[in-house]
N, CA, C and O atoms as CSV, one atom per row, in Angstrom:
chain,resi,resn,atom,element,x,y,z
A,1,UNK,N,N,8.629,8.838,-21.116
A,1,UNK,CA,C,8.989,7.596,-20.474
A,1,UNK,C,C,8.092,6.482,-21.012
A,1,UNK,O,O,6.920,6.700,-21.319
A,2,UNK,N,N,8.652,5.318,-21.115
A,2,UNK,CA,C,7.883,4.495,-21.687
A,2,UNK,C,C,7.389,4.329,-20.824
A,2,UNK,O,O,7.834,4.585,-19.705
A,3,UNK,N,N,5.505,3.487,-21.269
A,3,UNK,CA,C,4.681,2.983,-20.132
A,3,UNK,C,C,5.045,1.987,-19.525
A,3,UNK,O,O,4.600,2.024,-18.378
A,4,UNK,N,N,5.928,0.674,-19.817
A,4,UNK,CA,C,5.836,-0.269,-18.893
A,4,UNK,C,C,6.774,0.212,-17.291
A,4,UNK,O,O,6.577,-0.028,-16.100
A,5,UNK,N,N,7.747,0.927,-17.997
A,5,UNK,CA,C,8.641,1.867,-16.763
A,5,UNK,C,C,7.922,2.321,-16.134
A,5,UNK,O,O,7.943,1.959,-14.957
A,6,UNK,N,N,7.092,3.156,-16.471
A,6,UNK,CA,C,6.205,4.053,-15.398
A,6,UNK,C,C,4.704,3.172,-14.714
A,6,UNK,O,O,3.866,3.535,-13.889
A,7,UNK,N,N,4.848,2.066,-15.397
A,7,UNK,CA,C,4.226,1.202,-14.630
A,7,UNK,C,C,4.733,0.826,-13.492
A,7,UNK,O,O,4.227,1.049,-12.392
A,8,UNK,N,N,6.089,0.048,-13.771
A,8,UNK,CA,C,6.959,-0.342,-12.481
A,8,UNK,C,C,7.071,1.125,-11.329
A,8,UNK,O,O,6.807,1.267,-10.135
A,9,UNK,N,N,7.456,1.798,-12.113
A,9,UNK,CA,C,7.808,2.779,-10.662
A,9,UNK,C,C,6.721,3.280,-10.039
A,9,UNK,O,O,6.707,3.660,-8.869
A,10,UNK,N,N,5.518,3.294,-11.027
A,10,UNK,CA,C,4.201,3.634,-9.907
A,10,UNK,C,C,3.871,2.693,-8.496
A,10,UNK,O,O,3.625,2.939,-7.315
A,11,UNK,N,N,4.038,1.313,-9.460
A,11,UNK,CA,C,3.693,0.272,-8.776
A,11,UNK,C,C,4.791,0.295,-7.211
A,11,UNK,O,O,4.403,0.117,-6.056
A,12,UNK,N,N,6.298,0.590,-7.715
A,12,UNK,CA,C,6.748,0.630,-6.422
A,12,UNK,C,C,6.430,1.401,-5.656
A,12,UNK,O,O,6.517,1.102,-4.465
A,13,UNK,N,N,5.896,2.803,-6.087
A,13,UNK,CA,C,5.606,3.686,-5.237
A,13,UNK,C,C,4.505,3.578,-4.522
A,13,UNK,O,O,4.216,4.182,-3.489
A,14,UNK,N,N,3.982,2.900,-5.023
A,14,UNK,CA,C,2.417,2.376,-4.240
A,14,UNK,C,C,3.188,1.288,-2.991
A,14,UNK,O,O,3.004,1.337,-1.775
A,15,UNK,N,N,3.949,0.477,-3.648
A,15,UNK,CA,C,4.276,-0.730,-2.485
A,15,UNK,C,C,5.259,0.195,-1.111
A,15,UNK,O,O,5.487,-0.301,-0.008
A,16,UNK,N,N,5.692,1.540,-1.537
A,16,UNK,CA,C,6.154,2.293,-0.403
A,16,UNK,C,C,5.781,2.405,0.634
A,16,UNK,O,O,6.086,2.224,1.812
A,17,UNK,N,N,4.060,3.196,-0.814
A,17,UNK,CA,C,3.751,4.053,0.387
A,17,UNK,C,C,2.869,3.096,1.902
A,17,UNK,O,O,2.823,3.356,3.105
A,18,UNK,N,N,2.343,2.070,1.149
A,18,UNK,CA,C,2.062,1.226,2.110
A,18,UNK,C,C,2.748,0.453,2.962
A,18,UNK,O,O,2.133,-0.245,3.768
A,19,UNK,N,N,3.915,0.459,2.921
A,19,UNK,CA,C,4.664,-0.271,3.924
A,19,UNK,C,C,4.232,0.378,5.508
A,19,UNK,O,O,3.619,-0.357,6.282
A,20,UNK,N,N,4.632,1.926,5.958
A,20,UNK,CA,C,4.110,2.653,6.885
A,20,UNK,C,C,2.618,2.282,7.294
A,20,UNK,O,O,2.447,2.014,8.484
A,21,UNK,N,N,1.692,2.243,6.579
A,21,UNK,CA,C,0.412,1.706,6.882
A,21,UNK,C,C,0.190,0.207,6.926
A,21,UNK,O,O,-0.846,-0.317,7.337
A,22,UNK,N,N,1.065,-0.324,6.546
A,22,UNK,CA,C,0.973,-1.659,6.771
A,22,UNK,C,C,1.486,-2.097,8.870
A,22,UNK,O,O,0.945,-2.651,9.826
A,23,UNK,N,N,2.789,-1.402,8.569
A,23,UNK,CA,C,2.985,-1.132,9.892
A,23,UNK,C,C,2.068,-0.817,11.008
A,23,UNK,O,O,1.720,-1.551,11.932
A,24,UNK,N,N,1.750,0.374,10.762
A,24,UNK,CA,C,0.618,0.477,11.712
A,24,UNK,C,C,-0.404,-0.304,11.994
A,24,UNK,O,O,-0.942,-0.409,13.096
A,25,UNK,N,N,-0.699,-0.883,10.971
A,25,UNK,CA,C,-1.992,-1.945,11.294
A,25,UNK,C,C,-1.193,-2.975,11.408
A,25,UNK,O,O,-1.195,-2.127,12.300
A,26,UNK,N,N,-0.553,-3.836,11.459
A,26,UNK,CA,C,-0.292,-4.856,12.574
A,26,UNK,C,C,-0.260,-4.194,13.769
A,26,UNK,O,O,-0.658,-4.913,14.686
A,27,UNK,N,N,0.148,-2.808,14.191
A,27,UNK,CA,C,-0.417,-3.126,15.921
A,27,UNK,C,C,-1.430,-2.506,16.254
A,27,UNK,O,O,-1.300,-1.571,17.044
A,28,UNK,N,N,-2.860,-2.888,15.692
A,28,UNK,CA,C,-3.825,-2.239,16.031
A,28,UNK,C,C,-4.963,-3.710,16.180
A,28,UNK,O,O,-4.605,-4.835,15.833
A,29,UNK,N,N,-5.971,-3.484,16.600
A,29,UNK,CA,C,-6.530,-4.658,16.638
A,29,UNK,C,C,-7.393,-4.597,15.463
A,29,UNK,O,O,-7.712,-3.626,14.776
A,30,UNK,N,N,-7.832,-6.320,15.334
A,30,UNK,CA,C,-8.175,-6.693,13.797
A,30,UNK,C,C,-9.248,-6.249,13.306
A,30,UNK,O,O,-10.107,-6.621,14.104
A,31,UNK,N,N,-9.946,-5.454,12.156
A,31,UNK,CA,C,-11.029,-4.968,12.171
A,31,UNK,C,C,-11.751,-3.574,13.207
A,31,UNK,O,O,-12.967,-3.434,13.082
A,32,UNK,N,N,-11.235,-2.885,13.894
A,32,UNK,CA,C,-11.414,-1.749,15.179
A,32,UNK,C,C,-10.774,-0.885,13.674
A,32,UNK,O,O,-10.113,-1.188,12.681
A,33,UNK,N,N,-11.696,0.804,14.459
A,33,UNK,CA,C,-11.869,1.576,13.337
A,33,UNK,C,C,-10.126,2.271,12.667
A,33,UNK,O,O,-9.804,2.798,11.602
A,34,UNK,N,N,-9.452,1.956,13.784
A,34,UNK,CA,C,-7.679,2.406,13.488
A,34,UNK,C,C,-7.214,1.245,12.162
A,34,UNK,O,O,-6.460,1.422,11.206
A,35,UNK,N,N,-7.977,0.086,12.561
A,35,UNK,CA,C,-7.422,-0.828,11.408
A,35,UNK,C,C,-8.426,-0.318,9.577
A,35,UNK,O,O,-8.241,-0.418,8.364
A,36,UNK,N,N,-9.213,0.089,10.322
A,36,UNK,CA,C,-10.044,0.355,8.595
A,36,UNK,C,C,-9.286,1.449,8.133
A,36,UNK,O,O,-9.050,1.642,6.940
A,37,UNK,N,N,-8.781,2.392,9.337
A,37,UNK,CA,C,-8.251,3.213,8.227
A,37,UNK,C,C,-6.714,3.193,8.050
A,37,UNK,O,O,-6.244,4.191,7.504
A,38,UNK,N,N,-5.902,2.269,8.402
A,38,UNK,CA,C,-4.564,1.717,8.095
A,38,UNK,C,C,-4.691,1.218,6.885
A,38,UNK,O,O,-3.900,1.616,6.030
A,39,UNK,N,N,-5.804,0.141,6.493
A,39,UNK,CA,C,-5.648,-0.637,5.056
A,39,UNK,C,C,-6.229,0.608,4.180
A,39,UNK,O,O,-5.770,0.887,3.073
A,40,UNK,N,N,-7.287,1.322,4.799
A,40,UNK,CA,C,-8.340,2.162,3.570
A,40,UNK,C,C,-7.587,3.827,3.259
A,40,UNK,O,O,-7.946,4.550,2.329
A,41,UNK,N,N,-6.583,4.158,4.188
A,41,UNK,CA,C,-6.163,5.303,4.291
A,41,UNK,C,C,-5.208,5.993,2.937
A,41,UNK,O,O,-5.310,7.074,2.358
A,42,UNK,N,N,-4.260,4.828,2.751
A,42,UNK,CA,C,-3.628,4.999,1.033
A,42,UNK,C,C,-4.252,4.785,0.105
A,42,UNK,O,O,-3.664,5.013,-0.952
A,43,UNK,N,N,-5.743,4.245,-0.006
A,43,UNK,CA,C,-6.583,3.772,-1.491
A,43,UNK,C,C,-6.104,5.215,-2.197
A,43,UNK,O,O,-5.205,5.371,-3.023
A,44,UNK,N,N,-7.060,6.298,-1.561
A,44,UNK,CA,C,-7.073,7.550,-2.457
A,44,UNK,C,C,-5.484,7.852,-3.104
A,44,UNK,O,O,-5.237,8.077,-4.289
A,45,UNK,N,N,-4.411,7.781,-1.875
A,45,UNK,CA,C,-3.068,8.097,-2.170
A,45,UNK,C,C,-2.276,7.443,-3.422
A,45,UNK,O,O,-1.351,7.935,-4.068
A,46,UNK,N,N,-2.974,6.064,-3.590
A,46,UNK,CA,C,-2.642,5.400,-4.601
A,46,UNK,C,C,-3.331,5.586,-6.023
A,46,UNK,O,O,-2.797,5.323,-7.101
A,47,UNK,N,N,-4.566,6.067,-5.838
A,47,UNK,CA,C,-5.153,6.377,-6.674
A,47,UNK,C,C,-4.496,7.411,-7.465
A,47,UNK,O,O,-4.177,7.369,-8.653
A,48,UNK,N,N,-4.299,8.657,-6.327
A,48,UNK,CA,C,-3.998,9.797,-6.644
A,48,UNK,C,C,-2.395,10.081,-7.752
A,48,UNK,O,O,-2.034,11.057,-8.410
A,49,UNK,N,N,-1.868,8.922,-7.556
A,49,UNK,CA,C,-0.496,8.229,-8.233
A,49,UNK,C,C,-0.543,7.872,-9.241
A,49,UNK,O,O,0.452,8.175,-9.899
A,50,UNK,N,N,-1.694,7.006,-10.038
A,50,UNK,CA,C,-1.978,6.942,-10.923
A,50,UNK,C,C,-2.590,8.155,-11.959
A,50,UNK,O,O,-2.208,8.316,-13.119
A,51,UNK,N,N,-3.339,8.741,-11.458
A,51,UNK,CA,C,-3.645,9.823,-11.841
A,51,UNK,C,C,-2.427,10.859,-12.200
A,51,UNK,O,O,-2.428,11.416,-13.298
A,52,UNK,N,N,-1.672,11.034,-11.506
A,52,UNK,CA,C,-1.010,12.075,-11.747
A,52,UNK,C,C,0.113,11.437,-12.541
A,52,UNK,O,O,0.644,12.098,-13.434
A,53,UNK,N,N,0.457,10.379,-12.319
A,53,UNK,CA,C,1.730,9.617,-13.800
A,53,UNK,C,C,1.191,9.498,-15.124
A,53,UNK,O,O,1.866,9.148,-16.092
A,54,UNK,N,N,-0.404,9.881,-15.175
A,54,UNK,CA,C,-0.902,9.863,-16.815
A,54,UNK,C,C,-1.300,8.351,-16.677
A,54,UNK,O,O,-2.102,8.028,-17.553
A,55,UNK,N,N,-0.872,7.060,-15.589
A,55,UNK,CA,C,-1.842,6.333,-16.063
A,55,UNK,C,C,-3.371,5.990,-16.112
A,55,UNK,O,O,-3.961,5.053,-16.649
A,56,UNK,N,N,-3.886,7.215,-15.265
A,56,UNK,CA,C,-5.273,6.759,-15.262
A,56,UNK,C,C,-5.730,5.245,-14.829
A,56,UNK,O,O,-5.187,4.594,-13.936
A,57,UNK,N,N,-6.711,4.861,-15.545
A,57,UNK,CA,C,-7.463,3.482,-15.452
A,57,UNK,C,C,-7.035,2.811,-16.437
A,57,UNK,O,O,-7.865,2.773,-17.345
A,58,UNK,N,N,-6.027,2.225,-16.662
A,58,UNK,CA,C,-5.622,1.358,-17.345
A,58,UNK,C,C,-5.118,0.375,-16.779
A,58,UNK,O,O,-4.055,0.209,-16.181
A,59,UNK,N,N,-6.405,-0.596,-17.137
A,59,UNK,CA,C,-6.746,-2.150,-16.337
A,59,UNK,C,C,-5.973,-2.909,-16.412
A,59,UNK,O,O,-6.108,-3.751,-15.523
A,60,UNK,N,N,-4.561,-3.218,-17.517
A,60,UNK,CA,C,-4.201,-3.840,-17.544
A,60,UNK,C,C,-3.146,-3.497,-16.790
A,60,UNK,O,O,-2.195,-4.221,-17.086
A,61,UNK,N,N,-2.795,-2.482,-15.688
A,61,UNK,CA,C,-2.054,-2.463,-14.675
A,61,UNK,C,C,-2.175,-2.674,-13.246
A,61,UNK,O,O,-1.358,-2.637,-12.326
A,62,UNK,N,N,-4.084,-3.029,-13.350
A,62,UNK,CA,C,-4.814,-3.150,-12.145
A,62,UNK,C,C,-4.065,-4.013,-11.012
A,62,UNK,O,O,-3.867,-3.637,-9.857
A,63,UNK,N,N,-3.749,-5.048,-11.483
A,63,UNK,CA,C,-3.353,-6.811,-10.898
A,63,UNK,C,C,-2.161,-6.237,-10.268
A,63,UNK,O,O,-2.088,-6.216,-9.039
A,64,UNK,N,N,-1.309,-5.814,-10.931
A,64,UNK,CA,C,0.136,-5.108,-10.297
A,64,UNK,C,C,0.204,-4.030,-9.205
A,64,UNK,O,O,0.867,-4.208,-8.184
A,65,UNK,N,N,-0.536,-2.844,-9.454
A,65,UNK,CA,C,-1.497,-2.319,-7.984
A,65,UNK,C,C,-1.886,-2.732,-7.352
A,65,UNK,O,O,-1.592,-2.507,-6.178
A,66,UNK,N,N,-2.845,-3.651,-7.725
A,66,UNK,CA,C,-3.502,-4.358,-6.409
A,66,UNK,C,C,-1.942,-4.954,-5.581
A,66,UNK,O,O,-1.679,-4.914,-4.379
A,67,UNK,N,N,-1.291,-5.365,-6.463
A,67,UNK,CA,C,-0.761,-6.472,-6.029
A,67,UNK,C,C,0.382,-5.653,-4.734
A,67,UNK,O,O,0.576,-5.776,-3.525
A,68,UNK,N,N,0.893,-4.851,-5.801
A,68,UNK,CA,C,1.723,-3.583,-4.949
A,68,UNK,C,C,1.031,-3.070,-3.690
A,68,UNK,O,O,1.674,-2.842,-2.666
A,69,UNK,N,N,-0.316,-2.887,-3.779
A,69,UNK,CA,C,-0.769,-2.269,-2.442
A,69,UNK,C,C,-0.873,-3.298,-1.312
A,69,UNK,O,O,-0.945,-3.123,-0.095
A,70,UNK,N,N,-0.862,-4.528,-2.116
A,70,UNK,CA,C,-0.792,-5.694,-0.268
A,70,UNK,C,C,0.086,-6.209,0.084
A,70,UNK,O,O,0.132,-6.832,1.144
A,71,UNK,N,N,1.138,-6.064,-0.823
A,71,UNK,CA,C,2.643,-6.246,-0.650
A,71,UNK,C,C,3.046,-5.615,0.603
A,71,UNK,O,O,3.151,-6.098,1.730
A,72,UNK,N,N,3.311,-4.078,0.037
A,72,UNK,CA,C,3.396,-2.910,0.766
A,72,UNK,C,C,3.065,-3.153,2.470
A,72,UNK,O,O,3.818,-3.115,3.443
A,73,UNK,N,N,1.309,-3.466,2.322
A,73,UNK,CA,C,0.818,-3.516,3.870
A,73,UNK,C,C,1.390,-4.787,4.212
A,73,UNK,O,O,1.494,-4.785,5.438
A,74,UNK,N,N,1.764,-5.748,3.798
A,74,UNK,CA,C,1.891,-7.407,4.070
A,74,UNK,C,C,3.763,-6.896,4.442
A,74,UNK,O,O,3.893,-7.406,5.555
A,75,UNK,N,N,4.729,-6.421,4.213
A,75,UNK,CA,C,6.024,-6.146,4.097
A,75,UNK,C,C,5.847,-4.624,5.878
A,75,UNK,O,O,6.792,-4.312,6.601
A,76,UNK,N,N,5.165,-4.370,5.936
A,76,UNK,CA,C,5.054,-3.325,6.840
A,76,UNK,C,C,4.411,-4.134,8.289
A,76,UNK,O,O,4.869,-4.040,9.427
A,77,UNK,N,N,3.456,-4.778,7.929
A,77,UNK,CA,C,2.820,-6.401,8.960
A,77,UNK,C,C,4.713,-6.824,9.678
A,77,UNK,O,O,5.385,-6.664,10.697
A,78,UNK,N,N,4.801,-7.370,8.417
A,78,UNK,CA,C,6.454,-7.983,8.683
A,78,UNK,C,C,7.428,-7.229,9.995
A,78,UNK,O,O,7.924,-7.464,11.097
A,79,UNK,N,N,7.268,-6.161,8.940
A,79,UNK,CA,C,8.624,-5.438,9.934
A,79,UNK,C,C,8.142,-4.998,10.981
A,79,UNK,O,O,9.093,-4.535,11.610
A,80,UNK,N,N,6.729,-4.793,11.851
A,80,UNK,CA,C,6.508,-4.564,12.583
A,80,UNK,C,C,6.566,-5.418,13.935
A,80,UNK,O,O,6.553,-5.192,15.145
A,81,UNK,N,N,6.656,-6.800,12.859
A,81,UNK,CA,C,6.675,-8.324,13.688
A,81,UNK,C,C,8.231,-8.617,14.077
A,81,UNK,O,O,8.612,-9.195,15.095
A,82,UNK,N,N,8.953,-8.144,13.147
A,82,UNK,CA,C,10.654,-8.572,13.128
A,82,UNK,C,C,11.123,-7.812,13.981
A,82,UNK,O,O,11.998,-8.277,14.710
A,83,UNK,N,N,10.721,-6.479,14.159
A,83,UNK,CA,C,11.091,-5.434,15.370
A,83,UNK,C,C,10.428,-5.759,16.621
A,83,UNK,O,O,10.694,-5.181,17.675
A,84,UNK,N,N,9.723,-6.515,16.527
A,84,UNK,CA,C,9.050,-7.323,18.072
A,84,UNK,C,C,8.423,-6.096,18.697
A,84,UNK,O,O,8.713,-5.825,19.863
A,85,UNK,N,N,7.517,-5.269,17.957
A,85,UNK,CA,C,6.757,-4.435,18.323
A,85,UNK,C,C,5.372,-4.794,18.990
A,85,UNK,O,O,4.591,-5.375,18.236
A,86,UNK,N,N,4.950,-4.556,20.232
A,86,UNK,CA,C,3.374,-5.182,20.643
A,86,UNK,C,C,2.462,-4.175,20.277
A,86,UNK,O,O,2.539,-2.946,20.274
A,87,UNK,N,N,1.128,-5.388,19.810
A,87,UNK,CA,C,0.149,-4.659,19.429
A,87,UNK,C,C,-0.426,-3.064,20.326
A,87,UNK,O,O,-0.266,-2.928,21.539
A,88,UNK,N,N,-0.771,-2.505,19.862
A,88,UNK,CA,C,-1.636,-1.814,20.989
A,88,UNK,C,C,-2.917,-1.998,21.351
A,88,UNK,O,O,-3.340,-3.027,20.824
A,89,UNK,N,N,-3.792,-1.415,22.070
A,89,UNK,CA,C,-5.312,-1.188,22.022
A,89,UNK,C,C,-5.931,-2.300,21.369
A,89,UNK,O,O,-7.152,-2.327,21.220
């Protein structure tokens, strides 16, 4: 597969998997230890994605990860807000 493909589909798969954790942390309160591990809980998972597609550390896909992983939580924020879900705790 070419690399820029398997760039994109990593990258979406990263913006997936964070949607669910994005979710959750909008209803948790801001900074409390449920919220550290809503944003911090997929790092490894995303990591672990790269790793296993062969891209490793290749920086020049960094910006697009990053970018994919706050998407993800920022799109999961959303739908948690559009479903008129209340915070908890």
């Amino acid at each position: 597969m070419a690399v820029p493909a398997l760039i994109a589909i990593v990258a979406l798969l990263i913006l997936l998997l964070n949607v669910p954790f994005g979710f959750w942390r909008a209803g948790v309160r801001k900074f409390s230890p449920a919220w550290f591990v809503a944003v911090h809980a997929p790092v490894p998972l995303a990591i672990g994605l790269r790793l296993a597609s062969g891209l490793g550390w290749r920086l020049s896909a960094l910006p697009l990860f990053v970018g994919a992983f706050f998407a993800g939580q920022f799109l999961g924020g959303r739908l948690r807000l559009a479903r008129g879900r209340p915070r908890s705790g």
